[in-house]
MARPA-194362 format. One line per 8 residues: number of its first residue (from 1); their letters; for each residue x, z, y of N, C-alpha, C, O, CB. Coordinates in steps of 0.1 Angstrom, whole numbers. Each point is the difference from the previous one (the first is absolute). Glycine has a CB too. Example, Ala and Ser with C-alpha at 12.3 -4.5 7.8 and 13.67 -1.06 7.14 Angstrom:
# residues 2
1> as> 132 78 -57 -9 0 12 9 0 12 10 7 0 -29 5 -12 | 15 -19 23 9 0 11 -8 8 11 5 1 11 7 -23 -17
END
This chain:
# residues 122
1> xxxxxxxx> -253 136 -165 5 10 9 13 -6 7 10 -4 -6 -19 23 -8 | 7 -21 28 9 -5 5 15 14 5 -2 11 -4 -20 -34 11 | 29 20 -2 13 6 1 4 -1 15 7 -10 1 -2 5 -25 | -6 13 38 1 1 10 16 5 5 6 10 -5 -34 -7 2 | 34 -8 11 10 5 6 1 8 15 -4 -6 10 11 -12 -27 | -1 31 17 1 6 16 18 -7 4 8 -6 -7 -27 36 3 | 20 -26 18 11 0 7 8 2 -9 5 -10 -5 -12 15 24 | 9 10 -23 8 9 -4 6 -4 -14 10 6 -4 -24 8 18
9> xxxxxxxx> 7 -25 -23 2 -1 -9 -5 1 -14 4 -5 -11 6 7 27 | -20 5 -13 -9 11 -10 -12 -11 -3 -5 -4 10 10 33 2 | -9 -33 -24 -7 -6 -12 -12 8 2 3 12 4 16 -17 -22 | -30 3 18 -16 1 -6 -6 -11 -4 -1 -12 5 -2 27 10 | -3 -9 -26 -9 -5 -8 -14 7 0 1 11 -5 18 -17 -7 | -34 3 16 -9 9 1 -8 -5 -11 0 -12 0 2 17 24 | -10 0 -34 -8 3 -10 -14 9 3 -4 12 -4 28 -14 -7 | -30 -6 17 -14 11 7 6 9 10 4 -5 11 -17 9 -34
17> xxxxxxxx> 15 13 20 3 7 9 13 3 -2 5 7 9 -26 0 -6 | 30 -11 -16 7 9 2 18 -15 3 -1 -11 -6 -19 39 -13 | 33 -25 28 6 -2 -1 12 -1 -6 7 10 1 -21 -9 10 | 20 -10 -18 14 2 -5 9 -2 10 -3 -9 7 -2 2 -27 | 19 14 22 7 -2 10 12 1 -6 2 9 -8 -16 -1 26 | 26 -19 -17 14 0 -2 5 -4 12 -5 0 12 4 -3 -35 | 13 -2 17 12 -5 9 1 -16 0 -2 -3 -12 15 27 7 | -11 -33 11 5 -14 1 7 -5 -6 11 4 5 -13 -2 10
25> xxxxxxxx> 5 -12 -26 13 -4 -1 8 6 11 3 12 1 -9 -31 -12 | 8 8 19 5 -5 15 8 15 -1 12 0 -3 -34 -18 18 | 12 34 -8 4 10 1 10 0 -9 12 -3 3 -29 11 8 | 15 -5 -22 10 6 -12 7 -8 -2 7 6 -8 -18 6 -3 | 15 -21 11 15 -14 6 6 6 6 12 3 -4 -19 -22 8 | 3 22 7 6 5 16 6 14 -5 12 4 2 -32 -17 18 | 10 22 -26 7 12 -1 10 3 -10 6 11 1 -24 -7 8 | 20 -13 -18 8 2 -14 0 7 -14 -11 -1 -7 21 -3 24
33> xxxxxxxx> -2 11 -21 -6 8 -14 -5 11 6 6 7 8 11 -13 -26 | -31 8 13 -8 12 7 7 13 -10 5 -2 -12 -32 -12 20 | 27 25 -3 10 9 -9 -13 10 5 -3 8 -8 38 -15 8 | -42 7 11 -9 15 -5 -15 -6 10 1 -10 7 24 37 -8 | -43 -18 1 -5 0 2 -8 12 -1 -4 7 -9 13 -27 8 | -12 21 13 -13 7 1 -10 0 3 -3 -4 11 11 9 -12 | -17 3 -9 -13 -9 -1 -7 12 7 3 12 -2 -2 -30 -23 | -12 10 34 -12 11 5 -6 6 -9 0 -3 -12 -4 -8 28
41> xxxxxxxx> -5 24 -7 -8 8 -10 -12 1 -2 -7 5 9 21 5 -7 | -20 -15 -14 -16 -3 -3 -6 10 10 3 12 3 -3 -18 -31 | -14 -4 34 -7 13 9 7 -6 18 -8 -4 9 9 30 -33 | 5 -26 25 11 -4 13 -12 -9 6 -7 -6 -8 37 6 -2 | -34 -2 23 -11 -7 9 8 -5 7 7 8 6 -26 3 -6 | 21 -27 2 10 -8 6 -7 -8 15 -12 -4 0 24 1 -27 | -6 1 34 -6 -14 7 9 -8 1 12 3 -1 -26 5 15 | 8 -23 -13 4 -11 3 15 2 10 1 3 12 -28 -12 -18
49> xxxxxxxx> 37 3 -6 18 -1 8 5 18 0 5 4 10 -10 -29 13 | 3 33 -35 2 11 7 16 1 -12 1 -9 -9 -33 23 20 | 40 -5 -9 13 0 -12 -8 11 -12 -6 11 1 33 -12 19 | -24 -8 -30 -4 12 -11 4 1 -11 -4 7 -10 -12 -7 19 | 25 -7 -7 13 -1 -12 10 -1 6 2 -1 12 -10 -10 -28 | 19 11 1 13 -2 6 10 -4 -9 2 6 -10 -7 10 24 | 14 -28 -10 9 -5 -11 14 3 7 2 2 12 -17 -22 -24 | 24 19 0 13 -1 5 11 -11 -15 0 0 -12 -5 32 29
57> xxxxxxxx> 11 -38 -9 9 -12 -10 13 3 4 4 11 6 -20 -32 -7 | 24 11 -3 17 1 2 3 -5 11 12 0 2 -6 -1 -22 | -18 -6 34 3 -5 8 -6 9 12 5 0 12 -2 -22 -26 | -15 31 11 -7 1 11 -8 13 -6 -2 4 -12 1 -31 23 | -2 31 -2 -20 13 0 -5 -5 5 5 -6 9 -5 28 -7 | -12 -24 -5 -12 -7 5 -14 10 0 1 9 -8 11 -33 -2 | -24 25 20 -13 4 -3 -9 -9 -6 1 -12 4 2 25 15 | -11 -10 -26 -8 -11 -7 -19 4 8 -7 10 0 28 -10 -32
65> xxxxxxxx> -23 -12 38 -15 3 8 -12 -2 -5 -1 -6 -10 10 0 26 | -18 11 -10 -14 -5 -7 -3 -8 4 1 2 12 -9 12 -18 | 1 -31 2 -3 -7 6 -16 -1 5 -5 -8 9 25 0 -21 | -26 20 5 -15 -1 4 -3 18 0 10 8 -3 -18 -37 -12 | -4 34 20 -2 13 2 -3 3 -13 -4 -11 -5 -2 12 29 | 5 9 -34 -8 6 -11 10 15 -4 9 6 5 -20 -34 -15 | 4 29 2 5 11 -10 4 -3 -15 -5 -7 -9 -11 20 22 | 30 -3 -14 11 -3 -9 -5 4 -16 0 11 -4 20 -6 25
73> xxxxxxxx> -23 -12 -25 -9 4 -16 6 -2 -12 -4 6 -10 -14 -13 19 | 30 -2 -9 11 -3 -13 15 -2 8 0 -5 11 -19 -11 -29 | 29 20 13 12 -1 -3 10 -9 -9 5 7 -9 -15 11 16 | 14 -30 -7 8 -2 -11 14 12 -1 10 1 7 -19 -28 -5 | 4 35 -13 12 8 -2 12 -3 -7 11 4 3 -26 9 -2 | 10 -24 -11 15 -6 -1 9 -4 6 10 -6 -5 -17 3 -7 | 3 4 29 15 -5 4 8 12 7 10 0 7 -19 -25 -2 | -1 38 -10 12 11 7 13 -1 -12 11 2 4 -31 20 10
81> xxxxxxxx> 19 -25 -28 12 -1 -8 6 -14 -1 11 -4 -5 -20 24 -8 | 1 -25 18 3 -17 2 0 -10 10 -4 -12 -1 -1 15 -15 | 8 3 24 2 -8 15 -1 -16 0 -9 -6 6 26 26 0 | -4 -25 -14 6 -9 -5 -14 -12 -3 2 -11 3 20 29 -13 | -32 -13 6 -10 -5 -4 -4 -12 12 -2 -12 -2 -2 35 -12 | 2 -16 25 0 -9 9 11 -11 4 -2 -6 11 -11 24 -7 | 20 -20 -10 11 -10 4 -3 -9 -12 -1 -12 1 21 27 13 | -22 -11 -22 -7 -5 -15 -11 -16 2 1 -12 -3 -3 44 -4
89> xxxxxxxx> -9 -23 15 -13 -8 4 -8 6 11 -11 6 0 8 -14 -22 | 13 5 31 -10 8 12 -10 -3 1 -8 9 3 21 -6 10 | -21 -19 -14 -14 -1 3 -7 6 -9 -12 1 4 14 -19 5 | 1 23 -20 -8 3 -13 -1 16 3 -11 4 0 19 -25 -20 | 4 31 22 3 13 -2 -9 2 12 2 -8 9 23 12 -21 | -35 4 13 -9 7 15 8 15 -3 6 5 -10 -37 -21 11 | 27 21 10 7 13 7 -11 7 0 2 10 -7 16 -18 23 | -29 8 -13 -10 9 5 -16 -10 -1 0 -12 0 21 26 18
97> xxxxxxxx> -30 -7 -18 -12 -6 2 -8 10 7 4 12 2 -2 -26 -21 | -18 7 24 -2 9 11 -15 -3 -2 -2 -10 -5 24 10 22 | -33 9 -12 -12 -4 -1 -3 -3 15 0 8 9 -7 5 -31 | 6 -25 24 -1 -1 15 -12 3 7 -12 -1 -4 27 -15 2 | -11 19 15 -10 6 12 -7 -13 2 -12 -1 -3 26 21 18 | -8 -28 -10 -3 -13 8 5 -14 -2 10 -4 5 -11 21 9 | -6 -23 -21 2 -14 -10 1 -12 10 5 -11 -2 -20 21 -21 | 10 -6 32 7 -16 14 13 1 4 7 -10 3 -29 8 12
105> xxxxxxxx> 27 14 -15 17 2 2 9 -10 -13 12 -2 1 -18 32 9 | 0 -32 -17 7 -9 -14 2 -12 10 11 -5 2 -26 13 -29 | 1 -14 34 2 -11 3 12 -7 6 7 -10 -2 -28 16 3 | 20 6 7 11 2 11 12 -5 -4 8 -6 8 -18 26 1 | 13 -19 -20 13 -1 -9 4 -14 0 -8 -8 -5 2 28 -12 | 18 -25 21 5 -14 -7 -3 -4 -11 4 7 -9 12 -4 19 | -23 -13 -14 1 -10 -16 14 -4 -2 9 2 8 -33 -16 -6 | 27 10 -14 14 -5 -7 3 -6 10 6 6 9 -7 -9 -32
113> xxxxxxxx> -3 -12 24 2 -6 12 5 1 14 7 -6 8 -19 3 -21 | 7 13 14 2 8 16 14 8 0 10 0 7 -39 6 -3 | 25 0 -15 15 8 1 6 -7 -6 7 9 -6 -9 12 6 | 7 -35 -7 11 -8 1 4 -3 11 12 0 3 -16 -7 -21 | -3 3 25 6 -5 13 6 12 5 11 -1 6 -27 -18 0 | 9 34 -7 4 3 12 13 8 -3 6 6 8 -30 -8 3 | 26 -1 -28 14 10 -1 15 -9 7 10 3 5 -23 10 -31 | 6 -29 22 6 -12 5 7 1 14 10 -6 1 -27 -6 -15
121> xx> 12 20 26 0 1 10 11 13 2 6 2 11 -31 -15 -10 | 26 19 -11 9 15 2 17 -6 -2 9 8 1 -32 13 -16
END
């Protein structure tokens, strides 16, 4: 299973139909100690780049996007009491997973590669 990057920052991992979605290193660098999150609500029908989260740290609020279209099926709930988690191991901690609509929208996504360069560029 490879590991896709959007603009925005936001991590997918696809597994058949369903996606894992977090945050970037890179992002959670930039944003600092995450102090709160909120997590979408199972059921929720997303498209591709839409806001459907939401963080806030000691530097910033941020919206957290969908990188691909689907429907919201898991929650990591440990990070409504543990935010923190994500500053921890952001590539590891996922936010949300999704059963996706449309599995060529993954493609679409930057490889590691791609988004090294292109954070390189920011």
């Amino acid at each position: 299973m490879s590991k896709r990057y959007s603009n925005e920052h936001e991590w997918t991992v696809l597994d058949e139909q369903i996606a894992t979605i977090g945050l970037s290193a890179y992002a959670v660098e930039k944003l600092g100690d995450i102090t709160f999150v909120e997590l979408p609500e199972i059921g929720t029908l997303v498209g591709k780049d839409e806001s459907i989260a939401f963080i806030e740290s000691v530097k910033a609020a941020s919206d957290i996007y969908t990188p691909i279209s689907g429907e919201v099926i898991e929650v990591n709930e440990l990070l409504e009491n543990k935010p923190e988690l994500l500053n921890e191991d952001a590539e590891v901690n996922w936010i949300f997973k999704l059963k996706v609509s449309d599995g060529v929208e993954f493609e679409t996504l930057m490889d590691e590669p791609g988004y090294k360069a292109y954070i390189e560029t920011l």
